[in-house]
C-alpha positions in Angstrom: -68.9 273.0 78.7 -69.3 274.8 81.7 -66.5 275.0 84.5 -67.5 274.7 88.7 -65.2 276.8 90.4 -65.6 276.2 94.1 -64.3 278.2 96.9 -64.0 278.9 100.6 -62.9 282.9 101.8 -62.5 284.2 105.2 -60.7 287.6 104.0 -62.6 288.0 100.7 -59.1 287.2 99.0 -60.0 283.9 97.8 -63.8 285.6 96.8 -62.0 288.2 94.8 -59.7 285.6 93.2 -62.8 283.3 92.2 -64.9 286.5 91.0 -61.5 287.3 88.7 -61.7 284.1 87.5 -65.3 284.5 86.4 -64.7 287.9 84.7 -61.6 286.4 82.8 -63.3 283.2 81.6 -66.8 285.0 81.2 -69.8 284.4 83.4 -71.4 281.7 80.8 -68.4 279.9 80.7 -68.3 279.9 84.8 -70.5 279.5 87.5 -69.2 280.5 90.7 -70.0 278.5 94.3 -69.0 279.8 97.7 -68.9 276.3 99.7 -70.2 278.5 102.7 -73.3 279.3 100.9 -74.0 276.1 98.6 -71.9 273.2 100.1 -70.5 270.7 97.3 -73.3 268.7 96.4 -73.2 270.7 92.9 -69.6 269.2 92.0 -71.2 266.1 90.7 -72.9 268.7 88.0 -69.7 269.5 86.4 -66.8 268.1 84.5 -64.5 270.6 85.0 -63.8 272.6 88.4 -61.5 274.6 89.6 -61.4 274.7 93.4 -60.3 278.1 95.2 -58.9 277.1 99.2 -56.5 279.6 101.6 -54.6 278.7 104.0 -54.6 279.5 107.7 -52.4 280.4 110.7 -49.7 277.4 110.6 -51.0 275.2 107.7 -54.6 274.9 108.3 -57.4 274.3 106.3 -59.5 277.6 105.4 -62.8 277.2 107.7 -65.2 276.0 105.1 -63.8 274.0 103.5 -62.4 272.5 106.9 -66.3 271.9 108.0 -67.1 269.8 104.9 -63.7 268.2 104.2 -64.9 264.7 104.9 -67.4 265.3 102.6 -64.8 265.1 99.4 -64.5 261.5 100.4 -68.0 261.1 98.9 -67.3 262.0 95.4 -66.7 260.2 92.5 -63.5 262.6 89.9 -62.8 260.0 87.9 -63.2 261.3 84.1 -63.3 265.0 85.9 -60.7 267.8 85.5 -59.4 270.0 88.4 -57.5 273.0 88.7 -56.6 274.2 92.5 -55.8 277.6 93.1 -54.7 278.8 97.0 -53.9 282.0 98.7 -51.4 282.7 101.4 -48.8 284.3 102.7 -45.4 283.7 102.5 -43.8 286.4 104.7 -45.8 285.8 107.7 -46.0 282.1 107.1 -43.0 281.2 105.5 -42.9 277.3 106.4 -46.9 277.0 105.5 -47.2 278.8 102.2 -50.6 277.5 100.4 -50.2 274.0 102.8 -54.0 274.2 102.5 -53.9 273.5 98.5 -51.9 270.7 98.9 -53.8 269.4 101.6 -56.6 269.3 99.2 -54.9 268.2 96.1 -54.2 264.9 98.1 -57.7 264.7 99.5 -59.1 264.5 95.8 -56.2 262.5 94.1 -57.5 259.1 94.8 -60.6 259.9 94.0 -59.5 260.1 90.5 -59.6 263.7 88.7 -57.3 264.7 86.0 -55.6 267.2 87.6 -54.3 270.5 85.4 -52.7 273.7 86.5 -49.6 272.8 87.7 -47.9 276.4 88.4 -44.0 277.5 88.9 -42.6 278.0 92.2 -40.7 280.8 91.1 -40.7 284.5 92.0 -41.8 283.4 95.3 -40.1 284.0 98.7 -41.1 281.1 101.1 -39.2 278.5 103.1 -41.7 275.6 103.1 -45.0 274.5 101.3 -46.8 271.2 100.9 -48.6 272.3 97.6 -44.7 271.4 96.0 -45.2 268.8 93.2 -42.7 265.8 94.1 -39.9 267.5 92.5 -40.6 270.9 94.2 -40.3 272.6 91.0 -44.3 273.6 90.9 -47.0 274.0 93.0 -50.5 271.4 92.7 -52.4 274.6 91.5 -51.8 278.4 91.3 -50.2 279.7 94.2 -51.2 283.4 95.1 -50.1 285.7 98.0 -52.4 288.9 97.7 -50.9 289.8 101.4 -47.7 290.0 99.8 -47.8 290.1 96.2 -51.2 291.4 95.6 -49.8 293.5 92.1 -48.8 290.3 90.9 -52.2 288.3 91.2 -54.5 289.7 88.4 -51.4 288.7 85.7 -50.4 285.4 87.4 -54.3 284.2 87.6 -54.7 285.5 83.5 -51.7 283.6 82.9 -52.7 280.4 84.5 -56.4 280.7 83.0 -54.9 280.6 79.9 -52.7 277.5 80.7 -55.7 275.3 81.9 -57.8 276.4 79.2 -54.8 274.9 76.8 -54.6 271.5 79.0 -58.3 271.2 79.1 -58.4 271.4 75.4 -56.1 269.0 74.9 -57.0 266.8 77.1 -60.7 266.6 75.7 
């Protein structure tokens, strides 16, 4: 079983993030794909991926995965699992914090992944986001803020690694 994890990064943040990932899961569990570099074609290769997108100035799509968004629309998730992770920042864009992950959480839904992951919205300090679940009690995927909260990420991104290793075993 290996994992896809997929990401766009402007900053390095979300690079960093996807390289943690990698090191926590081990490198023969995860293979690693910056979009910029390899595109998606490879998501068809794998059952499980975890997709890494940040989010830009007032809610926008991170710039790689902006320039192959219509792309998605080709695949086929059903009988896939998906986690999302996002970065941003929820000081300086309190009303757009991680928009961008659930931008692309409703991109892939109808396409028909099992989606895993969910994360808690707590111990967060932001006025808006549209990565909220319906209830607005968790976000799509894990939300991270290294601009803000960077001494929190290495624990919150163990913790939710563990989480969607338990909800991808039990859902196999």
């Amino acid at each position: 079983m290996k994992i896809g994890l997929f990401y766009g990064s402007t900053t390095c943040f979300t690079e960093m993030t996807a390289e943690k990932m990698q090191g926590f899961l081990g490198e023969e569990l995860v293979d690693v794909h910056n979009i910029k570099e390899t595109g998606l074609a490879a998501i068809k290769d794998y059952d499980i991926l975890i997709l890494g997108i940040s989010t830009w100035d007032y809610g926008e799509l991170q710039e790689d995965w902006e320039m192959l968004w219509d792309q998605l629309d080709n695949f086929d998730l059903n009988g896939k699992i998906v986690a999302l992770f996002g970065q941003g920042d929820q000081i300086g864009y309190t009303d757009w914090f991680v928009d961008a992950m659930g931008f692309l959480h409703d991109k892939i839904m109808p396409l028909g992944p099992q989606i895993v992951g969910y994360w808690p919205n707590q111990g967060y300090d932001f006025a808006q986001s549209k990565a909220l679940t319906e209830d607005k009690s968790h976000f799509v995927g894990l939300a991270l803020d290294d601009e803000d909260q960077f001494d929190l990420s290495e624990e919150r991104i163990a913790t939710w690694l563990t989480q969607i290793m338990e909800e991808i075993a039990e859902l196999s």
